[in-house]
N, C-alpha and C positions, 0 to 999 in steps of 0.2 A: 243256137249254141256256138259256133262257129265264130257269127260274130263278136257276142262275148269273149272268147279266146282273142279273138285278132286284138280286139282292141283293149284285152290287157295286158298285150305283150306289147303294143304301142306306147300305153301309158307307163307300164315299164319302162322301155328305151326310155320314154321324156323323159322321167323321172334320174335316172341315171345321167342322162346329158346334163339335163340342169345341174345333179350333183358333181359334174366335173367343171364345169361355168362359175357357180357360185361361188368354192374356194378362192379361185380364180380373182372375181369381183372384191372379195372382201379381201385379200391380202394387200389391196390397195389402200387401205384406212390405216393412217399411221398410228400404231399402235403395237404394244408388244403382242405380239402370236396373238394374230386377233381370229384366227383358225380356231385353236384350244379358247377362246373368250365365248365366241359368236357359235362357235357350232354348225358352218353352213351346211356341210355334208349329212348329216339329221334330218334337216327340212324332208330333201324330197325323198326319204327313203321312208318316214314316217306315212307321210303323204300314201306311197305307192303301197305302203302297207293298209291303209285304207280303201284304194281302189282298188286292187288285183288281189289281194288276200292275201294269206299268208305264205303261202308259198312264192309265188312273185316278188311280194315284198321282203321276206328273205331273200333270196337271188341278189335283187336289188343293194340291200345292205353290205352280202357277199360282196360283191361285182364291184362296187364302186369304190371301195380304199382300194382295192386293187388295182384296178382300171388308172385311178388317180396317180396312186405311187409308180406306175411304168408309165406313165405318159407327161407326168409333170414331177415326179418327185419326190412329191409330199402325198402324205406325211411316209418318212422314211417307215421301208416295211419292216424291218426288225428295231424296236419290237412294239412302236407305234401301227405301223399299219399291220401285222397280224391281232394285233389286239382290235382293232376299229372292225377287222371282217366278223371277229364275232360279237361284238358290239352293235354294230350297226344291221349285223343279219338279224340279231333277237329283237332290233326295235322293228325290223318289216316286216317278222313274223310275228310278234307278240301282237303289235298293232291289229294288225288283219286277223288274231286267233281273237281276241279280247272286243275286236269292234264286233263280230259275228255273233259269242256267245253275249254281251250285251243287249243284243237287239237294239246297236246304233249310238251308243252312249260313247261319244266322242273325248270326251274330257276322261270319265274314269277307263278309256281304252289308250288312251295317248299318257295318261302317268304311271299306268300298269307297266306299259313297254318300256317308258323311262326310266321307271325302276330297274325292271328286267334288266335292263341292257347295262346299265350301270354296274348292278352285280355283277354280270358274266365279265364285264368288262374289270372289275376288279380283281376276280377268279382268273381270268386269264391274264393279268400281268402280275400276281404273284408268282403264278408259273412262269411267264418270260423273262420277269425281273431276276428271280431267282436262278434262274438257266444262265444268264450273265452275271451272275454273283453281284448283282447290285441291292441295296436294300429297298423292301415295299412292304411298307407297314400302313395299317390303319387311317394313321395322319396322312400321308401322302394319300392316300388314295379318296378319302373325304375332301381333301384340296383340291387335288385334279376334276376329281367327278363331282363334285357340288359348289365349292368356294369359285375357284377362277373358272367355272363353266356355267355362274347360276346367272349374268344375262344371254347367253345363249338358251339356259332350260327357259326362262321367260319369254325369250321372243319365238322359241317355239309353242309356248302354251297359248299365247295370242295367234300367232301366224295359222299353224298347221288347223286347228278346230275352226278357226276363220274360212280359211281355203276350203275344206269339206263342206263347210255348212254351205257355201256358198256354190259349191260344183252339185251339192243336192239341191238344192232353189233352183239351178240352171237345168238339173232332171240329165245332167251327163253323168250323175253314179245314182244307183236306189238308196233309200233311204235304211 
């Protein structure tokens, strides 16, 4: 049991490092806000919501806008990154609640969370948008979270199920 713990607080940290690395990599592709395009910080928090549960993978969602915004910047915390910690905590916990009560079904546990998180993620910048008197309506938030964010939900729907299936073949996570 023990080791189980150790090594899903390990996978944890990776998961985390990676999602301060990745923004990182991809701000370098000349492109407007290829951050909000591409989605790099998603990857590995979805990921970790897979391997360490939901608990973990929450944490991990938590921890890493945060982490990002005091060490690099981005995305600024108000009222981008308070919106991303709960955003990104429901995709590492929904991931990890939704892969368990499946019994393994990768695909409809990974669009459950991307829903999830989506929502939450629009419930809480009504309230932040709203706290600065700026307007958040409907259309905006179907633009933000599906139009300029829908190659990023693709190359998660490829990536993230890819890297699972493939870390269960290698018999580093149960099936």
């Amino acid at each position: 049991m023990r080791y189980i713990h150790t090594r899903s607080i390990v996978f944890t940290s990776l998961c985390i490092a990676i999602g301060l690395l990745l923004p990182q990599i991809v701000k370098m592709i000349p492109m407007a806000y290829p951050g909000s395009v591409l989605l790099p910080m998603h990857i590995p928090v979805l990921i970790c919501g897979f391997l360490c549960g939901w608990r973990l993978g929450g944490l991990c969602g938590m921890t890493l806008p945060l982490l990002a915004s005091i060490l690099t910047g981005m995305p600024p915390i108000f009222p981008i990154g308070i919106a991303m910690i709960f955003e990104l905590g429901t995709y590492g916990a929904l991931t990890g609640i939704l892969y368990h009560y499946t019994n393994g079904k990768i695909l409809i546990s990974i669009l459950g969370a991307m829903l999830g998180g989506r929502i939450v993620l629009g419930i809480v910048n009504i309230f932040l948008f709203n706290l600065a008197n700026n307007p958040y309506g409907l259309a905006v938030f179907f633009t933000s979270a599906f139009v300029t964010a829908l190659p990023g939900i693709i190359i998660q729907l490829i990536l993230v199920p890819a890297s699972i299936q493939a870390l269960e073949k290698s018999r580093l996570i149960a099936k």
